[in-house]
C-alpha positions in Angstrom: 89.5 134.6 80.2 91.4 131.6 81.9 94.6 132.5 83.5 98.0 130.7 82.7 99.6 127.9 84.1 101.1 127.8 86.8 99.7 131.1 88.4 97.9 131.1 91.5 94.8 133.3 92.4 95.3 135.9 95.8 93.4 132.9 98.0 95.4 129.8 96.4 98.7 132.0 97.5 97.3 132.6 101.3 96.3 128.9 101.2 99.9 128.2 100.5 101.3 130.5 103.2 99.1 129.1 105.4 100.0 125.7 104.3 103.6 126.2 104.9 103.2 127.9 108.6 100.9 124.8 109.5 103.9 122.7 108.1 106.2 124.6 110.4 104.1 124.1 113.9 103.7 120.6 113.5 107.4 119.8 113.0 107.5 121.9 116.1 104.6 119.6 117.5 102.5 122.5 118.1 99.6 120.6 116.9 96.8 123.3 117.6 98.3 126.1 116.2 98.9 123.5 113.0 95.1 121.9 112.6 94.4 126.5 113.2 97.3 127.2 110.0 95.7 123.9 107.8 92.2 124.7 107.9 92.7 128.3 107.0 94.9 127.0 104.0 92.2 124.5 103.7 89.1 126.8 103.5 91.0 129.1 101.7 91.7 126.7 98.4 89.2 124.0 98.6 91.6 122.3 95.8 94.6 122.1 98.2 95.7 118.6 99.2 97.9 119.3 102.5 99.1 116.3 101.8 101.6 117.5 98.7 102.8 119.7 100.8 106.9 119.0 100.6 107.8 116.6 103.6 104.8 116.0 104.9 104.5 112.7 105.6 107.8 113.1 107.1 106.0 114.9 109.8 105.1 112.9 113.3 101.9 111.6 113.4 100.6 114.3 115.4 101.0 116.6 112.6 99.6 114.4 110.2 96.6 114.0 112.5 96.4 118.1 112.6 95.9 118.0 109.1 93.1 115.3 109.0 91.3 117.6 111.5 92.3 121.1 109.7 90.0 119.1 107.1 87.4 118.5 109.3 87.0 122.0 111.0 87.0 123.8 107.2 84.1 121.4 106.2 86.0 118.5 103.7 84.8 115.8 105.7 85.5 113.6 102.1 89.7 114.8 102.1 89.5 113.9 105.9 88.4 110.6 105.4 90.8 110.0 102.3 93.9 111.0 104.4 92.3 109.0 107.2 93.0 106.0 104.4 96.4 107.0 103.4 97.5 107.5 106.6 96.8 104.1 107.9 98.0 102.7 104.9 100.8 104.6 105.4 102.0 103.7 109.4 99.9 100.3 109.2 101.8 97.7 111.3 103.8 94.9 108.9 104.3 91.2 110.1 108.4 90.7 110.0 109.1 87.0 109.5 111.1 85.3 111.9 114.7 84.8 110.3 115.6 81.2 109.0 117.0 78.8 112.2 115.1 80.7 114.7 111.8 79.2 116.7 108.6 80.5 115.8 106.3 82.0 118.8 103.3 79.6 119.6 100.5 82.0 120.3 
């Protein structure tokens, strides 16, 4: 018997709790106890992409980078190498043009 949409199982509900409290200690740069609350939410849905959570990639890098390793210590190596990707893609640095009338640097 399938279950209906939009209900989530006992784990997927921890996961999200867990999710959320992770969320919480990296905005409050308490990166350890965030990787600690994302790989519990992690190894509890193996479905979970931290990365939907609301605001996340709002959070500084640090908590980002507690997520890619909450991936690592609950054994996703693959989601820890995708939001390796994204995140670079993400913060990657962007060449500004000079604006019009001003010299250009010689390297």
């Amino acid at each position: 018997m399938s279950r209906p949409t939009g209900v989530l199982t006992p784990n997927e509900q921890r996961a999200r709790v867990a999710a959320v409290r992770g969320f919480v200690r990296a905005r409050e740069q308490r990166f350890e106890a965030a990787t600690s609350a994302f790989a519990e939410a992690a190894t509890l849905d193996p479905g979970l992409d931290l990365a939907t959570i609301p605001h996340f990639w709002g959070l500084p890098r640090g908590g980002q980078q507690a997520a890619i390793d909450a991936y690592e210590r609950a054994g996703r190596e693959r989601d820890a190498a995708m939001l390796i990707a994204r995140v670079r893609k993400t913060f990657r640095l962007k060449l500004v043009a000079s604006p019009p009338g001003e010299p250009t640097p010689v390297p």
